[in-house]
GUDO-823046 format. One record per residue (C-alpha): residue number from 1; x, y, z. Coordinates in steps of 0.5 Angstrom, whole numbers, plus 2048, in hexadecimal, padded with zeros to 3 digits. Layout:
BEGIN
{seq:NUM px:X py:Y pz:Z}
...
This chain:
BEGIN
{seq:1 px:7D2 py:7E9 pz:7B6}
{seq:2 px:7D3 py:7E2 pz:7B8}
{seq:3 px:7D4 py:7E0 pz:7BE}
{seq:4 px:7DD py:7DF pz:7BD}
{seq:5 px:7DC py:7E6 pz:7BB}
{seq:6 px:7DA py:7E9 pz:7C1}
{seq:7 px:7DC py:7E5 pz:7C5}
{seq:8 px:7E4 py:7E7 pz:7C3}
{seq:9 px:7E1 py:7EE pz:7C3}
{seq:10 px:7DF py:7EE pz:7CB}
{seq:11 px:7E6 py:7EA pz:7CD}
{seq:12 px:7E9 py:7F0 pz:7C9}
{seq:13 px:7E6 py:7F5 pz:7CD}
{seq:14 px:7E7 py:7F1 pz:7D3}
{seq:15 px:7EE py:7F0 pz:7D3}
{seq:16 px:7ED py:7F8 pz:7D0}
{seq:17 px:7EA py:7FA pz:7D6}
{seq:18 px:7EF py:7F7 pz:7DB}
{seq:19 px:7F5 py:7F9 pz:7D7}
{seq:20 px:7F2 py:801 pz:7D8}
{seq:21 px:7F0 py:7FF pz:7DF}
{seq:22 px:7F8 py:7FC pz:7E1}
{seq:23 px:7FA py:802 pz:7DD}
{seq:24 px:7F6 py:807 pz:7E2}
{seq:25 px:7F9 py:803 pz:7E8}
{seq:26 px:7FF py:804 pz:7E6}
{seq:27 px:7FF py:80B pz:7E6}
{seq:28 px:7FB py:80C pz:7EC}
{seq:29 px:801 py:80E pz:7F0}
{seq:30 px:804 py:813 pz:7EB}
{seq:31 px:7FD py:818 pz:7EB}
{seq:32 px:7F9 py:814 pz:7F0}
{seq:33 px:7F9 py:817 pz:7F8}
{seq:34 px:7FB py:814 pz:7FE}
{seq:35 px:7F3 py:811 pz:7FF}
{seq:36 px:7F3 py:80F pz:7F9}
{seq:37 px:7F9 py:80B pz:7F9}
{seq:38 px:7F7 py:807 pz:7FF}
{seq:39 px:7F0 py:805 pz:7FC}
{seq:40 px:7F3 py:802 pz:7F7}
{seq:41 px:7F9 py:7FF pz:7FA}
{seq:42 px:7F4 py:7FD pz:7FF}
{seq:43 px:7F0 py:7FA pz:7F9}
{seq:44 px:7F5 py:7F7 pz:7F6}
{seq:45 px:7F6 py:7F4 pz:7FC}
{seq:46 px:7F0 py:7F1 pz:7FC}
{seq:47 px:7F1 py:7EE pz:7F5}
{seq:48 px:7F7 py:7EC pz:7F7}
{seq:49 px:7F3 py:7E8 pz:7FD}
{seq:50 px:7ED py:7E6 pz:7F9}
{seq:51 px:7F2 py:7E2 pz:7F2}
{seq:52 px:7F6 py:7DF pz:7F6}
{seq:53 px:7EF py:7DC pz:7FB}
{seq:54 px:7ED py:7DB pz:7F4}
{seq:55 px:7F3 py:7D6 pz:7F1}
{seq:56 px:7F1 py:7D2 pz:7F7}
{seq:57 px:7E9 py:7D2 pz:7F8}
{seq:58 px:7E7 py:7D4 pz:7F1}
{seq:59 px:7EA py:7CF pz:7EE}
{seq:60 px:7EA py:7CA pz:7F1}
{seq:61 px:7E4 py:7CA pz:7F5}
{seq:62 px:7E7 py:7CA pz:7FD}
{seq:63 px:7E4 py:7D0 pz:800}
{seq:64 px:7E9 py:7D2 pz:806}
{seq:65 px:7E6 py:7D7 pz:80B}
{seq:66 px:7ED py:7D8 pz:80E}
{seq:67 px:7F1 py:7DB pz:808}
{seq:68 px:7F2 py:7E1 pz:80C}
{seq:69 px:7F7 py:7DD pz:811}
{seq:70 px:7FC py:7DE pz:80A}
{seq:71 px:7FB py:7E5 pz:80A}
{seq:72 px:7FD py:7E5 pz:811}
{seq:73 px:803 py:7E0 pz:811}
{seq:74 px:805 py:7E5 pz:80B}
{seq:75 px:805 py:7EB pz:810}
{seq:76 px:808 py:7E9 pz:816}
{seq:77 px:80D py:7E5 pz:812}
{seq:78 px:80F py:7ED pz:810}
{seq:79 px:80F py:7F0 pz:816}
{seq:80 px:812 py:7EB pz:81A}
{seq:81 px:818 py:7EB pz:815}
{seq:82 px:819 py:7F3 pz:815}
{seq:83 px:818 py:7F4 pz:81C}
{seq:84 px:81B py:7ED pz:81F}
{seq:85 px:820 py:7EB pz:81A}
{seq:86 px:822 py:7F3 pz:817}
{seq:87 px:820 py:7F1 pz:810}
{seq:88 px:81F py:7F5 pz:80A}
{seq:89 px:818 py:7F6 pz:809}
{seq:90 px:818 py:7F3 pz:801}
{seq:91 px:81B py:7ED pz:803}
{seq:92 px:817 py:7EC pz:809}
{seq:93 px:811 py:7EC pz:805}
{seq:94 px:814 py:7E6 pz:800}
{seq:95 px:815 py:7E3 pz:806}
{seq:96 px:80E py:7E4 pz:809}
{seq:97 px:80B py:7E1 pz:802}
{seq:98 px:80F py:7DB pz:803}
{seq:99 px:80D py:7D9 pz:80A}
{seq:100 px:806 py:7DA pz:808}
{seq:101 px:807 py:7D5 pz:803}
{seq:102 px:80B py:7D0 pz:808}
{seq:103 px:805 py:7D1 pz:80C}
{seq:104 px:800 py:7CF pz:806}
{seq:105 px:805 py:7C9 pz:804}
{seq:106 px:804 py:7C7 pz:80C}
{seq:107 px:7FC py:7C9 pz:80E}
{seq:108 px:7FB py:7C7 pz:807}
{seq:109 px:7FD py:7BF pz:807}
{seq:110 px:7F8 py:7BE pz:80C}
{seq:111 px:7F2 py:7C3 pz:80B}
{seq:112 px:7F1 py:7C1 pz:804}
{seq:113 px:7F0 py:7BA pz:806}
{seq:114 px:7E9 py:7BD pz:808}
{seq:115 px:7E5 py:7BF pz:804}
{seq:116 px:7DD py:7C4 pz:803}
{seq:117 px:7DC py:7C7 pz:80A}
{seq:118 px:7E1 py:7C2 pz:80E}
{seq:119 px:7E6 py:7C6 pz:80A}
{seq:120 px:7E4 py:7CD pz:80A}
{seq:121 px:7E3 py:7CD pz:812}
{seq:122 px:7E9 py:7C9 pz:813}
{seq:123 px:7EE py:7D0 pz:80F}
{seq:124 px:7E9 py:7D4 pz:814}
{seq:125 px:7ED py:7D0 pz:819}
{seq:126 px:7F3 py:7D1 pz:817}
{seq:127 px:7F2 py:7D9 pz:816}
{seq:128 px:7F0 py:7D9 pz:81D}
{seq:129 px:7F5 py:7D5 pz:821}
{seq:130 px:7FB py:7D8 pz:81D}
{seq:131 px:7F8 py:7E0 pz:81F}
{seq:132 px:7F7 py:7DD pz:827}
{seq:133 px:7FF py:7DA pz:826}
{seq:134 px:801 py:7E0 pz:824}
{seq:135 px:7FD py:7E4 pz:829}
{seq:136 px:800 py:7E0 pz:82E}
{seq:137 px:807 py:7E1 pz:82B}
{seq:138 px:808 py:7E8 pz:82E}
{seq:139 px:80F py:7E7 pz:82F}
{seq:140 px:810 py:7E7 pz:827}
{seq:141 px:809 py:7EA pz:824}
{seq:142 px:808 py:7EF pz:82A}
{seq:143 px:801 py:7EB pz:82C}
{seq:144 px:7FB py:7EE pz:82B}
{seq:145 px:7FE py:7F5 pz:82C}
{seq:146 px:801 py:7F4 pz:824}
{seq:147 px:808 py:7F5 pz:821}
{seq:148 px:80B py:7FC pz:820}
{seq:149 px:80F py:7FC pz:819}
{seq:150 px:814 py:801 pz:819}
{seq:151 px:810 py:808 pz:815}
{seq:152 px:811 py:809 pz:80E}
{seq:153 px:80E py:80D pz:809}
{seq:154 px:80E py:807 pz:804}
{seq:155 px:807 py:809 pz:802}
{seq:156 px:808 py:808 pz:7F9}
{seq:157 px:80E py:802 pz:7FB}
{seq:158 px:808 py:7FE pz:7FE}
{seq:159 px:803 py:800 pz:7F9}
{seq:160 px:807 py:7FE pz:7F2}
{seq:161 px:80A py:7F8 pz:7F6}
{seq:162 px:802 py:7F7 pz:7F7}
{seq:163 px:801 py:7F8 pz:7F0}
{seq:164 px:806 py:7F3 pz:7EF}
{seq:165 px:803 py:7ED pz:7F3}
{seq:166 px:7FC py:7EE pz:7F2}
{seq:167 px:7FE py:7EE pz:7EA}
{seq:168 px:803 py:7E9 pz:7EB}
{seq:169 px:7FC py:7E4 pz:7EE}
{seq:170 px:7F8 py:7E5 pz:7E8}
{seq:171 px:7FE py:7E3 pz:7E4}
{seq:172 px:800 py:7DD pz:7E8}
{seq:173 px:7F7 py:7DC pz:7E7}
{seq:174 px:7F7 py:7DD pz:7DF}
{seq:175 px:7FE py:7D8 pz:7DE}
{seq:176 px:7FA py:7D3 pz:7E2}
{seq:177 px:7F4 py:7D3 pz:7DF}
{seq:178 px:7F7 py:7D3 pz:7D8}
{seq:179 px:7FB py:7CD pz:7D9}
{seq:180 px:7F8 py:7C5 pz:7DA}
{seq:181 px:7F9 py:7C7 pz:7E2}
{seq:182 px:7F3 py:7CB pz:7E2}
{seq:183 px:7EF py:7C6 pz:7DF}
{seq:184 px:7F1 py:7C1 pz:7E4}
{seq:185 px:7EF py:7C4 pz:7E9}
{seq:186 px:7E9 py:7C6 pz:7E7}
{seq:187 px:7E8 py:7C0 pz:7E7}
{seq:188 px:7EA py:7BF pz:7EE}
{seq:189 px:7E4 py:7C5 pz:7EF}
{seq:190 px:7DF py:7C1 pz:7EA}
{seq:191 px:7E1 py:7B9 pz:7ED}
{seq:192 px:7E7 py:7B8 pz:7F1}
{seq:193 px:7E5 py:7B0 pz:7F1}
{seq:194 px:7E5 py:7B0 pz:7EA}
{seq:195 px:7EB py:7B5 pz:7E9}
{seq:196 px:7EF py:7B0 pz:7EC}
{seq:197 px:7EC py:7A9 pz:7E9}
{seq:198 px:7EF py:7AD pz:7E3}
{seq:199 px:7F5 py:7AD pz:7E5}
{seq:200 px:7F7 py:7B5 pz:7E8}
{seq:201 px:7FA py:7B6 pz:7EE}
{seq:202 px:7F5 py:7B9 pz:7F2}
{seq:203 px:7F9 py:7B9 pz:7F8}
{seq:204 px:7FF py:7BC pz:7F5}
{seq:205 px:7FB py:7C1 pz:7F1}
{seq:206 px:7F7 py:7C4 pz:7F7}
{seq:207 px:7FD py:7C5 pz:7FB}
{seq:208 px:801 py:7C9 pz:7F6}
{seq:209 px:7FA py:7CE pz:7F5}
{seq:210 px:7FA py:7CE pz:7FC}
{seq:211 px:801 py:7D0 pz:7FD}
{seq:212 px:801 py:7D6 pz:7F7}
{seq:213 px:7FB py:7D8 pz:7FA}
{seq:214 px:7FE py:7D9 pz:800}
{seq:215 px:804 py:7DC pz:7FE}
{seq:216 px:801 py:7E2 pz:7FA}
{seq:217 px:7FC py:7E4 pz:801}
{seq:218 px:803 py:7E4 pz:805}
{seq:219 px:806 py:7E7 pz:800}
{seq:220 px:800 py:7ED pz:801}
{seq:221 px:800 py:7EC pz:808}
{seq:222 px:808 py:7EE pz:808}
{seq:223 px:806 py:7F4 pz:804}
{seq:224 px:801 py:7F6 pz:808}
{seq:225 px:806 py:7F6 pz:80F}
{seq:226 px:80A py:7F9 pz:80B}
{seq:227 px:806 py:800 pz:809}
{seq:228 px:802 py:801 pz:810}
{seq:229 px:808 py:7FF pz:814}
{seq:230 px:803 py:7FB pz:819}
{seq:231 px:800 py:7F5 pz:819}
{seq:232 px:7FC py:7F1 pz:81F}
{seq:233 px:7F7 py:7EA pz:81E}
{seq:234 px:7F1 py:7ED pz:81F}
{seq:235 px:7F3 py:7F1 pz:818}
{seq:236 px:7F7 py:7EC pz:815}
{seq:237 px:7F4 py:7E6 pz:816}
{seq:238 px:7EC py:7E9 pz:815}
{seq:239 px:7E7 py:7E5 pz:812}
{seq:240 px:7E4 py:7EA pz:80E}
{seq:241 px:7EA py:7EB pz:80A}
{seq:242 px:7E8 py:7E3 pz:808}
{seq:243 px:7E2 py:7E5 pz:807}
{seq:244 px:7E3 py:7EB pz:803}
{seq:245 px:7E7 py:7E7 pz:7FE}
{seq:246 px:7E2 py:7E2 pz:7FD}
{seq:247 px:7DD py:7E7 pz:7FC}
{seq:248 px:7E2 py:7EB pz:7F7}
{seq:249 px:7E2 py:7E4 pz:7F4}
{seq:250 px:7DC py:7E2 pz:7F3}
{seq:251 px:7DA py:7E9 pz:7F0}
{seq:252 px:7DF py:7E8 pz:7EB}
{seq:253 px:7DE py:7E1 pz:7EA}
{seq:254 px:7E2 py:7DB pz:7ED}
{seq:255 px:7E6 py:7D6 pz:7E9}
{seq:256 px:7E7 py:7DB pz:7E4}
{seq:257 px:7EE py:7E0 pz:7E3}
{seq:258 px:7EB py:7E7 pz:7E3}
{seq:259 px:7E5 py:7E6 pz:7E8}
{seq:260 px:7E9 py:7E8 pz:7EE}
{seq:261 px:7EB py:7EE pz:7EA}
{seq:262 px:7E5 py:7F1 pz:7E9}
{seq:263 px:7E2 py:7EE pz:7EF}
{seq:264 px:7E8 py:7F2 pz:7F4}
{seq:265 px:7E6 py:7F9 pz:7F0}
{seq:266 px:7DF py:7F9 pz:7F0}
{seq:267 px:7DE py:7F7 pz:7F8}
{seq:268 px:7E4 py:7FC pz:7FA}
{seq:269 px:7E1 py:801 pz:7F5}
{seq:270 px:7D9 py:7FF pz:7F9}
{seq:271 px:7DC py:7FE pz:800}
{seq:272 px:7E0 py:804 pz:800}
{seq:273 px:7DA py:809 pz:7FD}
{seq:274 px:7D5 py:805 pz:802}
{seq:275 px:7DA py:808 pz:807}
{seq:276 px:7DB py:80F pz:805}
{seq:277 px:7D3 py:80F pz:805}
{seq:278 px:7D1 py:80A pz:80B}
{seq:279 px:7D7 py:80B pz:810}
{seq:280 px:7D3 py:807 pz:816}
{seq:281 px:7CF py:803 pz:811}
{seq:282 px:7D4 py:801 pz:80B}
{seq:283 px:7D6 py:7FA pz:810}
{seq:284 px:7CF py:7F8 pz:810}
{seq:285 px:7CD py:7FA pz:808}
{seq:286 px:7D4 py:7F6 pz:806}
{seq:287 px:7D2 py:7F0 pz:80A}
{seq:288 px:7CB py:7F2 pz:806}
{seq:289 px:7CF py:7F2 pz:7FF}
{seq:290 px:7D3 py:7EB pz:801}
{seq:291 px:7CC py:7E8 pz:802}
{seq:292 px:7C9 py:7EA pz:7FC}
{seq:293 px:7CF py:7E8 pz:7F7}
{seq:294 px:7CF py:7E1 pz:7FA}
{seq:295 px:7C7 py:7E0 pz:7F8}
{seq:296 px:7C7 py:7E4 pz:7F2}
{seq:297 px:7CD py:7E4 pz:7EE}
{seq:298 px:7D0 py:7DD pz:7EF}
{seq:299 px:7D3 py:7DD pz:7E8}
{seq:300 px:7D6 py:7E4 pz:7EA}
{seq:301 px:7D7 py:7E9 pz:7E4}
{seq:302 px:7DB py:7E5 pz:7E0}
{seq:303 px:7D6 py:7DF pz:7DF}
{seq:304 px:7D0 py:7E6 pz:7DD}
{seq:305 px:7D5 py:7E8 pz:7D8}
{seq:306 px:7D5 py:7E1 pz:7D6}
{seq:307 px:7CE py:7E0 pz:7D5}
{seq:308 px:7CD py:7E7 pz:7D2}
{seq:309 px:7D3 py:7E5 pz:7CD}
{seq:310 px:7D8 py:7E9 pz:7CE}
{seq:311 px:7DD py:7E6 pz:7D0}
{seq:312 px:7DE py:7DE pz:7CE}
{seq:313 px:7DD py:7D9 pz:7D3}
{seq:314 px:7E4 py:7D7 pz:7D4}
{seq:315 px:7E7 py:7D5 pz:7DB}
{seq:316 px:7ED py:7DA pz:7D9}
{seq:317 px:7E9 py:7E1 pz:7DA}
C-alpha cells in the first residue's frame, strides 16, 4: 500500500475517531451521571481554553502566559451582569464573551509589539493586574470574598452550551487553517520579518487571532460563573488554568486543528484518575506530567501520528 493510501485511510479513522468520540459527548448527559457530566464538561472546558490559547500562540508563535485573564474577564462579566444588572444568564454570557474580545483588541495592540519571552511575561502582567482590579473592586466583584450568582440547577444547560463553545473553537481553528490566513500566520510563527517584507499585515493579523482567541475563553468563563454560581480571582484568574492549556496543547500538538482536541481528554482523563489514586499527590505528579511533555513530546501526538504515517502532515489536522 503506497503512502497516499495510508495516509487517506489514517484521516479516515481520524476523523472517525473523532466523530464517535463528539457522538459520545453528546449523549453524556442522556446516560451519564452527575459526576460524569461534570468531568466532561469540565474537560470540554479545557478544550475550549486550550483552541482558543492555541488560535493565538500555536499558530503564530506569540506564547502568552496570561490566557486566563479572558477566562476571567468572561466570568466576571457574567456575574456582574446577572447579579448587578439582572440579566438573563444566555445573554450575559454573550456579553461577557464580548468584553473579553474587547479586552483582547485593547491588551492586544500593545502586548503583541513584543515579542518571545517580553511577550509571555507581559500577558502574565496583564493577568495579574486584572485579578487584583477586580479584587479591589469589592463593591462590584465582591472582593476577594467572590461573587455569588443567584443558584440554579443548570448543570446539563451549562454542559451542552459548553459543548457548544468548545466545538465552536475547534470550528473557528479548522476554518482558519484551511483559508490563506492560516498560512500567513504561520508565517508570523516561522518569520514575522519576512512575512511582512511579503507584504501580510502582520499587525492586523495577530490582533484578529488575539481577539477570537479571547472571545472563545470568555465565552467558557461565562459558562463556567454560569453553572457553579460563584466565582472569586484566585479561581478565575489562576495560572494554572494557563497552564493546563498549554500542556493540553502541546500534548496534542500546537498550530495544529485537533491537537488541542486530543490533548484536553488525555490530560483531564490522566489528571482526574491521578486524583482518584493520589489525592495529596496528584498536584505534584501533574506538575511531573507537564514537565515530561514539554521535554519528550515537542511535536505532541499529532506530529508521532505523522511520522508513523497515519495521519498525512498537514497543518488542517
Amino acid at each position: 500500500m503506497n503512502s497516499r493510501a495510508t495516509g487517506t485511510r489514517g484521516v479516515r479513522i481520524y476523523t472517525g475517531v473523532i466523530g464517535a468520540v463528539t457522538m459520545a459527548i453528546a449523549l453524556v448527559p442522556v446516560f451519564g451521571s452527575n459526576y460524569t457530566k461534570t468531568f466532561v464538561m469540565q474537560a470540554l472546558m479545557s478544550c475550549a481554553l486550550a483552541a482558543s490559547w492555541n488560535l493565538i500562540s500555536g499558530f503564530t508563535g506569540y506564547v502568552s502566559f496570561g490566557h486566563s485573564a479572558f477566562f476571567g474577564i468572561g466570568a466576571y462579566a457574567t456575574g456582574i451582569a446577572i447579579v448587578r444588572g439582572g440579566m438573563p444568564a444566555p445573554i450575559a454570557i454573550v456579553v461577557a464573551g464580548l468584553a473579553a474580545a474587547s479586552a483582547g483588541l485593547l491588551f492586544g495592540y500593545p502586548a503583541l509589539r513584543l515579542r518571545g519571552p517580553y511577550f509571555a511575561v507581559g500577558m502574565l502582567g496583564v493577568a495579574e493586574a486584572i485579578r487584583v482590579g477586580v479584587t479591589v473592586a469589592e463593591p462590584l466583584t465582591g472582593g476577594g470574598k467572590g461573587l455569588v450568582l443567584i443558584p440554579e440547577d443548570v448543570l446539563t444547560v451549562a454542559y451542552y452550551a459548553m459543548f457548544a463553545v468548545a466545538t465552536a473553537t475547534v470550528l473557528v481553528t479548522y476554518r482558519v487553517a484551511t483559508l490563506p490566513v492560516g498560512l500567513r500566520l504561520l508565517a508570523i510563527r516561522e518569520d514575522e520579518v519576512a512575512a511582512e517584507l511579503n507584504g501580510i499585515q502582520t499587525t492586523r493579523l495577530k490582533i484578529g487571532a488575539f481577539a477570537v482567541s479571547a472571545l472563545f475563553a470568555g465565552l467558557a468563563g461565562g459558562i463556567y460563573a454560569w453553572q457553579m454560581s460563584y466565582i472569586d480571582p484566585g479561581t478565575v484568574f489562576a495560572g494554572s488554568l494557563t497552564v493546563r492549556a498549554i500542556a493540553m496543547t502541546m500534548l496534542g500538538g500546537q498550530g495544529t486543528v485537533f491537537g488541542p482536541v486530543l490533548g484536553s481528554v488525555l490530560l483531564s482523563g490522566i489528571s482526574e484518575a491521578l486524583w482518584a489514586k493520589f489525592p495529596f499527590l496528584h498536584t505534584a505528579l501533574s506538575g511531573v506530567l507537564i514537565i515530561a511533555i514539554v521535554l519528550f513530546l515537542p511535536g505532541g501526538i499529532t506530529q508521532i501520528l505523522q511520522d508513523r504515517g497515519w495521519i498525512p502532515r498537514s497543518r488542517r489536522l
